[in-house]
Backbone as CSV, one residue per row, in Angstrom:
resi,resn,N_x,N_y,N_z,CA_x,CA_y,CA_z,C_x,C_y,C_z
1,UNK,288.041,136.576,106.824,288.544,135.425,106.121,289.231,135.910,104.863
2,UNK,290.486,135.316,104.653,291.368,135.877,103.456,290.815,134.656,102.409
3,UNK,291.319,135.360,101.025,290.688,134.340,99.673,291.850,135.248,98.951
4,UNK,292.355,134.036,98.590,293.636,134.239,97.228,293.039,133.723,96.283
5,UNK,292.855,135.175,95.347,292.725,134.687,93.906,294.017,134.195,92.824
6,UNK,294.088,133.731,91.734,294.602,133.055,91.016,294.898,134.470,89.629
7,UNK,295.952,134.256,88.954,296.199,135.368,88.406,295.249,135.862,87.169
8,UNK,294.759,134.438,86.888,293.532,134.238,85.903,292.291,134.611,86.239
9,UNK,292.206,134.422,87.580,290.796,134.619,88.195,290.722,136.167,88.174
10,UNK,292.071,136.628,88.531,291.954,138.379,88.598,292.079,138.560,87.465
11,UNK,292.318,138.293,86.225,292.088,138.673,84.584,290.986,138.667,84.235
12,UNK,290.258,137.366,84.497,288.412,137.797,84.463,287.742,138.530,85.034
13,UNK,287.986,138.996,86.610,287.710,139.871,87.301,287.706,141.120,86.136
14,UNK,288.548,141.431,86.069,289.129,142.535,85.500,288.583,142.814,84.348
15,UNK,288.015,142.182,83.234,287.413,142.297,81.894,286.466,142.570,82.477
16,UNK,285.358,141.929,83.258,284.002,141.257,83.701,283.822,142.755,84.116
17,UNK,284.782,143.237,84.855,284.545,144.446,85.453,284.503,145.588,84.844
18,UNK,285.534,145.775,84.020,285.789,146.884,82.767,284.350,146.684,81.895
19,UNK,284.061,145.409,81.360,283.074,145.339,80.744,281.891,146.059,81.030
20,UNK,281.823,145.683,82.735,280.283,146.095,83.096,280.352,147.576,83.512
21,UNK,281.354,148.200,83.700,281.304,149.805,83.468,281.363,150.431,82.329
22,UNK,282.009,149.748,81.092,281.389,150.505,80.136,279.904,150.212,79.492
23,UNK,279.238,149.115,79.799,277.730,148.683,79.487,276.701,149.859,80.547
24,UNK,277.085,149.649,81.732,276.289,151.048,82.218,276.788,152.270,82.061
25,UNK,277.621,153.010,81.616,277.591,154.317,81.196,277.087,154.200,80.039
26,UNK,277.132,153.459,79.166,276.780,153.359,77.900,275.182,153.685,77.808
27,UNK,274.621,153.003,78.608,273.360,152.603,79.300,272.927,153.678,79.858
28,UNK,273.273,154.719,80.516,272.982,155.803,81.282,272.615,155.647,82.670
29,UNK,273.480,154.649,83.321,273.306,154.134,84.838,274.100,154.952,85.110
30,UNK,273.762,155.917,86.767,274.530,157.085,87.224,275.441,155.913,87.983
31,UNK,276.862,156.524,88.171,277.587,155.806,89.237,277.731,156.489,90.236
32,UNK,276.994,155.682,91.342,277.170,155.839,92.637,278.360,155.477,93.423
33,UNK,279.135,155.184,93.050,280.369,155.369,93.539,280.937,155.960,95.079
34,UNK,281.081,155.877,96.090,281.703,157.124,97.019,283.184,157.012,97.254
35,UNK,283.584,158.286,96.609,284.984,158.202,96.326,285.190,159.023,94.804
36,UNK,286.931,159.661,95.260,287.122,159.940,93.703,287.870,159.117,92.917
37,UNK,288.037,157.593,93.758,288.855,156.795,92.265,287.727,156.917,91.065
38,UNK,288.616,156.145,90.030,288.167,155.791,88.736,286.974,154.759,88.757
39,UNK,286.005,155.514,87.882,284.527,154.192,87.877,284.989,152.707,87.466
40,UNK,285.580,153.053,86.773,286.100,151.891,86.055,286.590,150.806,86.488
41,UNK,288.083,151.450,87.258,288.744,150.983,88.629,287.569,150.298,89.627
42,UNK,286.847,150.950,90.222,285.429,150.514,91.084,284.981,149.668,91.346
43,UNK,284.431,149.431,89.364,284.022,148.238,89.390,284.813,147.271,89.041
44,UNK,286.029,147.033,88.661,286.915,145.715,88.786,286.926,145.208,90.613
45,UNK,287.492,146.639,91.128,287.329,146.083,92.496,286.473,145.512,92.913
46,UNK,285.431,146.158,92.519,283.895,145.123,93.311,283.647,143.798,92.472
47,UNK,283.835,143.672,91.207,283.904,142.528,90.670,285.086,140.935,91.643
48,UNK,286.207,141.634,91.704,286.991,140.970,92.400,286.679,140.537,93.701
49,UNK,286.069,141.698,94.582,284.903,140.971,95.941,284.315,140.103,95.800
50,UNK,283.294,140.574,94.591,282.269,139.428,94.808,282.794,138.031,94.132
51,UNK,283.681,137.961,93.443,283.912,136.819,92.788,284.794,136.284,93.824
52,UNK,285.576,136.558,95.111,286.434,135.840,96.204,285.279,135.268,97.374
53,UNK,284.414,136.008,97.142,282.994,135.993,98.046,282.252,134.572,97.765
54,UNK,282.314,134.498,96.187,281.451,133.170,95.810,282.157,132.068,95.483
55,UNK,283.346,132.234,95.669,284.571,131.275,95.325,285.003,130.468,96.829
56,UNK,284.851,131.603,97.851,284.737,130.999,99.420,283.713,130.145,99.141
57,UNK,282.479,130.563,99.407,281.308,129.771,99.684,280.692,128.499,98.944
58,UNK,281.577,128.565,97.397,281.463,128.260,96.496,279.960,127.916,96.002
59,UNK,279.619,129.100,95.529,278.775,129.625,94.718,279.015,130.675,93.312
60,UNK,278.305,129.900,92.497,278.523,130.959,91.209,277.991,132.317,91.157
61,UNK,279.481,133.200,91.190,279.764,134.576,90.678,278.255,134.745,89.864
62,UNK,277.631,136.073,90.448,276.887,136.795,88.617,277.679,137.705,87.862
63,UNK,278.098,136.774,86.757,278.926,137.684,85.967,278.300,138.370,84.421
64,UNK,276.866,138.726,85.153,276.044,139.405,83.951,276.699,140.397,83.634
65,UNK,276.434,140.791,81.984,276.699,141.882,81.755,275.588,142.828,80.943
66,UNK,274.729,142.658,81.976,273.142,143.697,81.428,273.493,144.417,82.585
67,UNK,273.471,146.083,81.808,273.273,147.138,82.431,272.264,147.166,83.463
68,UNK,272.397,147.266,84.689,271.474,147.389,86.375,271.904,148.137,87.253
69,UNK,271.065,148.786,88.367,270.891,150.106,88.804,270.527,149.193,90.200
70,UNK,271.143,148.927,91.333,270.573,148.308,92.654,270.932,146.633,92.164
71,UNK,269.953,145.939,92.952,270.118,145.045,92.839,271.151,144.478,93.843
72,UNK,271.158,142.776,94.171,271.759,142.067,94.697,272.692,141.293,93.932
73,UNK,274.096,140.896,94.462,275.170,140.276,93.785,274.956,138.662,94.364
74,UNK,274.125,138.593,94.687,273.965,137.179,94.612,272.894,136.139,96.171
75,UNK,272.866,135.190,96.423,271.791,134.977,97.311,272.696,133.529,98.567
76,UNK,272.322,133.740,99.487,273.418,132.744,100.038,271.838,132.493,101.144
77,UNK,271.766,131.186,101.554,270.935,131.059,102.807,269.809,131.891,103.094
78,UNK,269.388,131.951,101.921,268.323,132.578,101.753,267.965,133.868,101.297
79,UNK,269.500,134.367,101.854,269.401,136.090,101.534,270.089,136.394,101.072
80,UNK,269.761,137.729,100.231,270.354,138.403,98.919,271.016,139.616,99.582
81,UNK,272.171,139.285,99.358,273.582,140.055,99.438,274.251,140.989,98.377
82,UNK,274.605,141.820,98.848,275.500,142.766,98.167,277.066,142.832,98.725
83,UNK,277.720,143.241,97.367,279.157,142.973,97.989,279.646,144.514,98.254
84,UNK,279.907,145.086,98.999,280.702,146.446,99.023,282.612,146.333,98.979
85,UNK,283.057,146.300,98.153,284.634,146.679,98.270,285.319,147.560,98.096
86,UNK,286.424,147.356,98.814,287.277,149.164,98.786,288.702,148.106,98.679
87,UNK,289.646,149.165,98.543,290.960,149.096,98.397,291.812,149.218,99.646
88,UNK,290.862,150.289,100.029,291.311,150.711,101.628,291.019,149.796,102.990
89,UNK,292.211,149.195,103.462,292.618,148.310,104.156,291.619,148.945,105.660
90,UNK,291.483,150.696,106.150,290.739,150.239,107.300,289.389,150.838,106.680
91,UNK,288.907,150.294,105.516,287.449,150.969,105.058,286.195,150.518,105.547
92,UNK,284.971,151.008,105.319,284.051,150.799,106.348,282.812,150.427,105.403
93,UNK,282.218,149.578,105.785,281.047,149.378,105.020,279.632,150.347,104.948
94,UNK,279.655,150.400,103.149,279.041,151.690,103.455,277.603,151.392,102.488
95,UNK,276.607,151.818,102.754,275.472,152.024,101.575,275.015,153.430,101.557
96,UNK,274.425,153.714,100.169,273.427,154.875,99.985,272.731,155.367,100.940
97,UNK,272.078,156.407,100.772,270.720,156.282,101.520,269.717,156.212,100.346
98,UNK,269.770,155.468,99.369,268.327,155.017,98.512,268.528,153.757,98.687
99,UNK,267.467,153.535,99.534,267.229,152.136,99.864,266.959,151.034,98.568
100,UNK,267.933,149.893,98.895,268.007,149.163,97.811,266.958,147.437,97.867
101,UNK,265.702,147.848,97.714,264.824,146.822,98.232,265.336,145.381,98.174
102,UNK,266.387,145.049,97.175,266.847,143.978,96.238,267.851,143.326,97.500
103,UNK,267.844,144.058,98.570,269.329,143.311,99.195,268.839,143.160,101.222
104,UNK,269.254,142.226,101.539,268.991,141.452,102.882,270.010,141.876,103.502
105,UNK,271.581,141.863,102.807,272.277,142.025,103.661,273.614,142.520,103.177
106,UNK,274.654,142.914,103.552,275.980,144.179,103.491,277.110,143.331,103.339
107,UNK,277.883,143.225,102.746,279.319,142.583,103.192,280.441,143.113,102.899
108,UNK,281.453,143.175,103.612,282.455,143.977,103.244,283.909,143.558,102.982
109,UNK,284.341,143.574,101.807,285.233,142.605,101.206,286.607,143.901,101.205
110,UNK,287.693,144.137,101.498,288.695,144.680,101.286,289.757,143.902,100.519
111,UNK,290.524,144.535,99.273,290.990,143.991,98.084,292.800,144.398,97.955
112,UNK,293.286,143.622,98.105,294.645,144.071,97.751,295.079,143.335,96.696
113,UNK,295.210,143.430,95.589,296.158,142.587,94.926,295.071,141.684,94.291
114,UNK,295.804,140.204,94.123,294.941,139.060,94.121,294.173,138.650,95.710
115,UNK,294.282,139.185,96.767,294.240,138.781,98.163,292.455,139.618,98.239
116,UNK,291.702,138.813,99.045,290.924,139.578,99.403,290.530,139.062,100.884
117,UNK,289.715,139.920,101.646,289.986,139.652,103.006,288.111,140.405,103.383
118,UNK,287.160,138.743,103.547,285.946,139.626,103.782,286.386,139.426,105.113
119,UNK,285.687,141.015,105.436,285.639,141.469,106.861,284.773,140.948,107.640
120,UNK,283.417,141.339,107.136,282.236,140.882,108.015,280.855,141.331,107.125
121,UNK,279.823,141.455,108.162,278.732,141.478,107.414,277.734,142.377,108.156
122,UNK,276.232,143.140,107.841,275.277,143.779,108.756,274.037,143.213,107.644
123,UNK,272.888,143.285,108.064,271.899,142.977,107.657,271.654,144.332,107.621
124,UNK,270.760,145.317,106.407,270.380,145.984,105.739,269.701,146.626,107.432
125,UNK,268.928,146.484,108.110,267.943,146.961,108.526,268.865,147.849,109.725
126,UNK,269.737,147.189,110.249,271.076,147.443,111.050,271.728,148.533,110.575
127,UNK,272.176,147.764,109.603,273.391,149.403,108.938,272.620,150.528,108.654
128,UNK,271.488,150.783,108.184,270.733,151.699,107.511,269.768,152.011,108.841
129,UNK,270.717,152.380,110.132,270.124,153.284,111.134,270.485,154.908,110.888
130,UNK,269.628,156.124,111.969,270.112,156.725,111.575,271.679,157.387,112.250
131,UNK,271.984,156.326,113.268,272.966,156.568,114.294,274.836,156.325,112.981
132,UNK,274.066,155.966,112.014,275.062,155.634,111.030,275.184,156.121,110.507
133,UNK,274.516,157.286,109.936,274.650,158.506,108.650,275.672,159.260,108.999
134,UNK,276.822,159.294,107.763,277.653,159.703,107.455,277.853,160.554,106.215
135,UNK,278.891,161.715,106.431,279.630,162.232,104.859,280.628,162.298,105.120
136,UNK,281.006,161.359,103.700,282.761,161.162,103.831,282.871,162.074,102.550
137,UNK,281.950,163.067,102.494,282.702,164.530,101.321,281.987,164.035,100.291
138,UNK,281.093,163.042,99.886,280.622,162.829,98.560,278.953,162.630,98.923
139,UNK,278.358,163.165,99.916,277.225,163.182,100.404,277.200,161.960,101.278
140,UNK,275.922,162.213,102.235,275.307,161.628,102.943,275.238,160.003,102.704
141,UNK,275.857,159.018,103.859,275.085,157.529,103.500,275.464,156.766,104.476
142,UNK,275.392,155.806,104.847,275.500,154.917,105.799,276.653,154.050,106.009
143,UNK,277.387,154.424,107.227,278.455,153.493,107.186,278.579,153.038,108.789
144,UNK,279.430,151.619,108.939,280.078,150.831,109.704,281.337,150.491,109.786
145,UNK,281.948,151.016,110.985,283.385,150.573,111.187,283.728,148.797,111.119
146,UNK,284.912,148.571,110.573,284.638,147.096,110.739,284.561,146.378,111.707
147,UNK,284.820,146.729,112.925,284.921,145.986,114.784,283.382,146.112,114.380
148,UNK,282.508,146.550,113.891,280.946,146.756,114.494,280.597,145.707,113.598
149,UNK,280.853,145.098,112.550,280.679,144.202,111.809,280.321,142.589,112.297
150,UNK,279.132,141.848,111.658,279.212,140.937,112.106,280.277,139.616,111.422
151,UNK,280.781,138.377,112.218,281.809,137.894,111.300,281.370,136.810,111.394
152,UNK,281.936,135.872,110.158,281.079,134.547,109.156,282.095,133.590,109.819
């Protein structure tokens, strides 16, 4: 499902996001990141997911800005979701392997522009087989092509 943001909506994105990467380095939260873009960059992108994510469903964005390590971006039907976004149009949904107790379920939002396009979704217990462990060069973690994805 595609979600056009508004040029404003991607300006808050964008602070909200800048903001909350310099509050956790500041903070001494490691970034887990996979990839060598910019942290910074990262998290605007993922800010911009999750805020097209809760703007579909229409549910309010968490646009905290207290430094956190895990955790869920928000709770839909019961279950607490995380948003994963990339830039990269055929990217794959990916988690750690430190299991993140805080989250039910995966979603995978790809970002161009103001445009965002969630792909689909896996429930935590699914993606985090070991038929999924991957290194894409920045260590070991779990990923899903998007055809394997479930869709909303």
């Amino acid at each position: 499902m595609k979600i056009t943001l508004q040029p404003d909506e991607v300006t808050v994105c964008q602070i909200i996001g800048r903001m909350r990467s310099l509050i956790a380095r500041s903070s001494g939260v490691k970034d887990v990141k996979v990839g060598s873009q910019d942290g910074a960059e990262s998290d605007v992108v993922g800010m911009i997911g999750e805020y097209a994510f809760a703007k579909q469903f229409n549910i309010f964005p968490d646009i905290g800005l207290s430094p956190r390590s895990g955790s869920a971006d928000g709770i839909i039907k019961g279950k607490r979701y995380d948003i994963k976004s990339t830039t990269c149009k055929t990217g794959r949904l990916l988690c750690t392997v430190k299991d993140n107790p805080d989250v039910d379920v995966y979603i995978l939002a790809i970002v161009s522009g103001n445009e965002v396009d969630i792909v689909g979704w896996e429930y935590k217990d699914n993606l985090r087989k070991e038929e999924n462990l991957i290194d894409l060069g920045y260590g070991k973690g779990y990923a899903l092509t998007q055809d394997k994805l479930q869709k909303f």
